[in-house]
N, C-alpha and C positions, 0 to 999 in steps of 0.2 A: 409148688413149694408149700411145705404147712411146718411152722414152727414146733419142735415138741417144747424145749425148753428155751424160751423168749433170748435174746441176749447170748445163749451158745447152741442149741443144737437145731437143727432144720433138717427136716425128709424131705426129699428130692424126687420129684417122679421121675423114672428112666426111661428113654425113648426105647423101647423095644423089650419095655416089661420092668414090673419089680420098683425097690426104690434103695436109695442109698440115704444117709445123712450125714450132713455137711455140720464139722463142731467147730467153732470157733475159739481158740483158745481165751481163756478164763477160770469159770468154775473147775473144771479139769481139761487135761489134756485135747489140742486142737490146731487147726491153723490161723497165723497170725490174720488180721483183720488185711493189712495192706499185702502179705501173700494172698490171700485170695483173690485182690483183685492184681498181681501181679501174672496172676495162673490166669486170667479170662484172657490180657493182653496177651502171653505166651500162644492160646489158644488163637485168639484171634489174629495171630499173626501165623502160626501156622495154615488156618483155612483158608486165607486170602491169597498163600503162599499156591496150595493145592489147587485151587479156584478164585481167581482176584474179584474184589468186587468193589461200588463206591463205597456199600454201605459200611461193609468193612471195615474197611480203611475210613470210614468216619469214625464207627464205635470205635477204633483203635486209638486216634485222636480224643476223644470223650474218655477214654481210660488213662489217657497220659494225661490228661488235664487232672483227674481224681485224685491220681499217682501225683503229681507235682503238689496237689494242693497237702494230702496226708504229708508231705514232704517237712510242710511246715507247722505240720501238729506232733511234737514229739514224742506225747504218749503213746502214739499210733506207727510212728515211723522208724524203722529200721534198716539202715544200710544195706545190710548182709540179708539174703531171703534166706529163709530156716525150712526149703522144701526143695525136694530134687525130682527129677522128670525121668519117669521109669518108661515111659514112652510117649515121647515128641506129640503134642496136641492135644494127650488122649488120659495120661494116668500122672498123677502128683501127689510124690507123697512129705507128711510131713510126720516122723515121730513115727509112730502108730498107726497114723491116720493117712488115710486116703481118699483123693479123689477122683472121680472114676467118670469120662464124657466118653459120649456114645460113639463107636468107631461101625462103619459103615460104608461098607464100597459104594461108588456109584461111577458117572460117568466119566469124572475128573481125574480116577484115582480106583487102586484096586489092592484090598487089602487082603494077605494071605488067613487071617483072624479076623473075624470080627465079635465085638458083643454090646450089648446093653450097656445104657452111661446115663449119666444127667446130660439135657444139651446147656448151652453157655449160657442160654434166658434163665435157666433155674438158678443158676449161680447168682445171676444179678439181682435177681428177683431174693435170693438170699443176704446179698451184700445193703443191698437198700432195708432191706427188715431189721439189721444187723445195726445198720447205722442210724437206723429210728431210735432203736433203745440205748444205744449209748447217747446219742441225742437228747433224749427222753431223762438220762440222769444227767448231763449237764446241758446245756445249751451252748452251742457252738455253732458258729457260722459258715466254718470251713467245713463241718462233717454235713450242714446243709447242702452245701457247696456240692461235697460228694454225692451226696443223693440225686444232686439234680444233674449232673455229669453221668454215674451210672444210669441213671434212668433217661436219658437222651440213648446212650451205648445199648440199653437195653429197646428204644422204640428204630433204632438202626436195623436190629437183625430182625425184628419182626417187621421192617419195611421190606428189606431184605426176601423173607420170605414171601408177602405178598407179591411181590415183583416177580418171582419165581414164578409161584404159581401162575400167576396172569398171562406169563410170554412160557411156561412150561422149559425152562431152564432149570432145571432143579437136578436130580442125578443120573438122568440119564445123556447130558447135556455135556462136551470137553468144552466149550468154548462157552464165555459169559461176555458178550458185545454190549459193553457198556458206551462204545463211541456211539452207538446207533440208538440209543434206550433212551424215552424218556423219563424225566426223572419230577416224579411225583410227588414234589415237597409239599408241604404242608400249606404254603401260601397262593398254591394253583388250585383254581375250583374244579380243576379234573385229576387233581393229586387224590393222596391215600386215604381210604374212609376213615380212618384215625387219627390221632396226636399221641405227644406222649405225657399227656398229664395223669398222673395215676397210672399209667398204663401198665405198671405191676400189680392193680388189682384187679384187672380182665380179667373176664375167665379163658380156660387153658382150653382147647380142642384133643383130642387124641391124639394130634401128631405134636403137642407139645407148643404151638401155635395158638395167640391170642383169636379167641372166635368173634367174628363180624358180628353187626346187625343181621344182615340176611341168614347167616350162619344159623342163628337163632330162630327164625321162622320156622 
């Protein structure tokens, strides 16, 4: 994710090439702040739906805490969303503007199309930027609030991935045995070599995944 214009616009790298950007309405036309993160929950609940997982359904929790708290800021909160789903998980549009996440067969699930998308990290990784700078011109505690909610939701899918890779669950994989799986939280000294402090300012690997220590050697 790289900001062009601080406060509305953000380019997005896509998993399978290319890149999109993400405008957040203000300066001109975009999507509202709490639709975008309306569209990660949409999304996240679709994937968990194709493939269930803890992490999931944690980040899914983490995004309904952000949502409930925008709830009570009313410059930010609106009822009604102002974006509609041109296809379930994958495409949102609002106005003009579109959002566009990666669709891709794998073992869970067999799409007759697929193509290139931002995955759900860039988003978040967009939505915490987003609510830096509105941050940044007033101070507020609940858009603090937000940040640190999103950015739990966002070290979820990349715990998520790590798990993947480790037990090779990943898409070629129908079943995700999570009764049988250890679960690698942050407080076990044989949990995940990460946290999620800052964890949107890692750096990205090519598959759109935060890169390790070792990763780096």
């Amino acid at each position: 994710m790289r900001p062009l214009i601080p406060g509305y616009a953000y380019e997005l790298t896509q998993l399978g090439g290319g890149t999109q950007v993400l405008r957040f309405e203000g300066i001109g036309p975009g999507f509202r702040f709490e639709d975008v993160l309306r569209i990660t929950h949409d999304r996240s609940l679709y994937l968990d739906n194709v493939l269930a997982c803890l992490e999931t359904r944690s980040a899914i929790c983490f995004i309904d805490m952000a949502l409930g708290t925008l709830r009570r800021k009313r410059s930010l909160h609106h009822a009604v969303p102002a974006f509609s789903v041109r296809d379930p998980g994958h495409v949102y549009v609002s106005g003009t503007q579109e959002l566009r996440f990666v669709k891709r067969s794998g073992g869970a699930i067999q799409y007759p199309k697929e193509w290139p998308g931002a995955q759900t990290q860039e988003v978040f990784r967009a939505i915490i930027y987003q609510a830096g700078c509105l941050l940044a011109d007033t101070y507020d505690p609940l858009l603090e609030s937000v940040i640190e909610d999103v950015r739990e939701a966002l070290y979820q899918y990349e715990l998520r991935a790590w798990r993947r890779k480790r037990e090779k669950a990943n898409r070629t994989e129908r079943e995700h045995d999570d009764a049988g799986r250890h679960k690698p939280w942050r407080s076990e000294p044989d949990g995940a070599p990460f946290d999620s402090y800052e964890i949107e300012l890692r750096p990205v690997g090519p598959d759109g995944h935060i890169l390790l220590n070792e990763e780096h050697a």
